[in-house]
N, C-alpha and C positions, 0 to 999 in steps of 0.2 A: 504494500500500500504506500500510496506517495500522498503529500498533500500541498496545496499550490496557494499560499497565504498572501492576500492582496491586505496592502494595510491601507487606512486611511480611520477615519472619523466619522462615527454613528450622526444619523438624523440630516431630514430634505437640506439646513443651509450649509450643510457642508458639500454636497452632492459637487462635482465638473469644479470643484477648486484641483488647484497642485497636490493637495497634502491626500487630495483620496485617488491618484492617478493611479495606487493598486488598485484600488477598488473596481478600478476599470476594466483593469485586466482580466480580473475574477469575472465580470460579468460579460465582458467581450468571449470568453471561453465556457461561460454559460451560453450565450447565443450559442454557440456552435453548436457545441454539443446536447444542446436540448434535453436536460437531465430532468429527472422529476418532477416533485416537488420539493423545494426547499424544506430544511429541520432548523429550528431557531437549539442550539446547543451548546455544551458548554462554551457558553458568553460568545457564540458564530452564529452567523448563518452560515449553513454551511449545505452544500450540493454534492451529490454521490455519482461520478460518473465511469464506465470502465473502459479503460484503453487494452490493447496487447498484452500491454507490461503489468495488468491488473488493473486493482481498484483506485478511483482517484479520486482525492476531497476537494474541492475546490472551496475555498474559506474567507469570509470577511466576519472578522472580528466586533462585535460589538461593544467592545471596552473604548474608549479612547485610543489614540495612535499609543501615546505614552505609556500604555497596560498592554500591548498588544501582546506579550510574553505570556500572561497569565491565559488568554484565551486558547493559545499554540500548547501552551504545557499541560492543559488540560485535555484538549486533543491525542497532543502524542502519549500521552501517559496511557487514555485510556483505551488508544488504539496500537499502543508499544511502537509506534514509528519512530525511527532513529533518527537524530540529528540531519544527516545526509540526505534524508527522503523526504525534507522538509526544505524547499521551493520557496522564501520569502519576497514579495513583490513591492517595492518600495520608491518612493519618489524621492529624489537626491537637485539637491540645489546646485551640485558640485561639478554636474554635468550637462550639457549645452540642451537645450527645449529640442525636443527630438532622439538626443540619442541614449541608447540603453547599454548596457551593461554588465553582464554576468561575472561571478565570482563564487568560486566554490568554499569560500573561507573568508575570515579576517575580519578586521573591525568595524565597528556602526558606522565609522565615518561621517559622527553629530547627527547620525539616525536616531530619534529617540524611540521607535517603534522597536527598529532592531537590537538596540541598543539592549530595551528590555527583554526580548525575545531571546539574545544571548548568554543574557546575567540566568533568568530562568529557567532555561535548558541547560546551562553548566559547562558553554562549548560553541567557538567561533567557528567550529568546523560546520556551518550551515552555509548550504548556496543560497544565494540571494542574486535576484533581479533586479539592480536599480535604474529608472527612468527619469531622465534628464530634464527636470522643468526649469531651468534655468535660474542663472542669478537675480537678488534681488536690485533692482536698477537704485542709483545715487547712494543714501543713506534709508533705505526702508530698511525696516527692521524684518529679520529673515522669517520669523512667525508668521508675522503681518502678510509678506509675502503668499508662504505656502500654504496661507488659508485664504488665499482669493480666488479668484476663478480665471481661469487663462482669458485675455486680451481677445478680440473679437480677430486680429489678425496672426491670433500665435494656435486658434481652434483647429485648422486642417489640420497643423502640423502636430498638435496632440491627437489628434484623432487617428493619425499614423502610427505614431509612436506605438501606440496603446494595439495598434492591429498588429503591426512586429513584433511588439512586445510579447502578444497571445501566441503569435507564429512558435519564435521561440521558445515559450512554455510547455506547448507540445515537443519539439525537440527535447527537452528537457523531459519529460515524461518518458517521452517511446526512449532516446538515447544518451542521458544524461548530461553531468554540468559541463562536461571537458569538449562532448559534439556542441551545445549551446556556446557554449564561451568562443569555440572557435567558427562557428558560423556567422553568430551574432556582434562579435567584439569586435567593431569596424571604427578604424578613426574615422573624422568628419571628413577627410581630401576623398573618403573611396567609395 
């Protein structure tokens, strides 16, 4: 079993901001796969879908970004999924509006979702997906930033993001973080 954790922030006025661009992901991959009916559970809603490679959760957290570890440890505890087979989806200010990112390890890198997701599982060894919503312009302050809603001329270009982003999360699913990282980890020139 694998599970594919989209973070972001409960409730309609957080919806199409930066900070729920997992969120996106998770339901961009709901579209596809047209899985059942959603289960509201430990602290997720959470979708049951099956690939090749077996069963797959597909997760949004209803904790806050900042809890999102308690929602996932709850999860993995009671479905025993390792570290490894946990897929975090995360929006990163750190990388350009548009482009994504895979890593099969290492630190939050001022993620506070992942941040806690790490501390609660016990182990940096988790792949993670983060998607580039870009910096925040002059002196805005970086919160302020990642709970706004993308710019009416930066919308295409999430809305891309978020379809490659789901691309590779299959990749991910059927062939792991090392086929995703090397498919997906494209600088901006290519």
């Amino acid at each position: 079993m694998k599970l594919v954790v989209g973070l972001g922030n409960p409730g309609a006025q957080y919806a199409g901001t930066r900070h729920n661009a997992g969120f996106d992901v998770i339901l961009e991959l709901v579209r596809r796969c047209q899985p059942g009916k959603s289960q509201t559970k430990f602290s997720s809603v959470i979708w049951e879908v099956f690939a090749d490679t077996g069963k797959i959760l597909l997760v949004t957290p209803t904790t806050y970004m900042n809890r999102s570890g308690e929602a996932v440890q709850q999860i993995a505890s009671f479905y025993q999924v390792l570290p490894q087979d946990v897929a975090v989806v995360c929006d990163d200010i750190n990388l350009p509006l548009g482009r994504i990112r895979w890593r099969a390890s290492g630190s939050a890198g001022g993620q506070k979702g992942l941040a806690d997701i790490i501390q609660r599982l016990g182990t940096d060894q988790i792949p993670r997906l983060r998607l580039g919503v870009g910096r925040p312009p002059g002196q805005m302050d970086a919160a302020d930033f990642v709970l706004a809603r993308f710019r009416a001329e930066e919308r295409e270009e999430s809305e891309m993001m978020t379809k490659i982003a789901a691309d590779s999360a299959e990749v991910w699913i059927a062939d792991g973080v090392v086929n995703a990282m090397n498919r997906y980890n494209r600088s901006s020139e290519e």
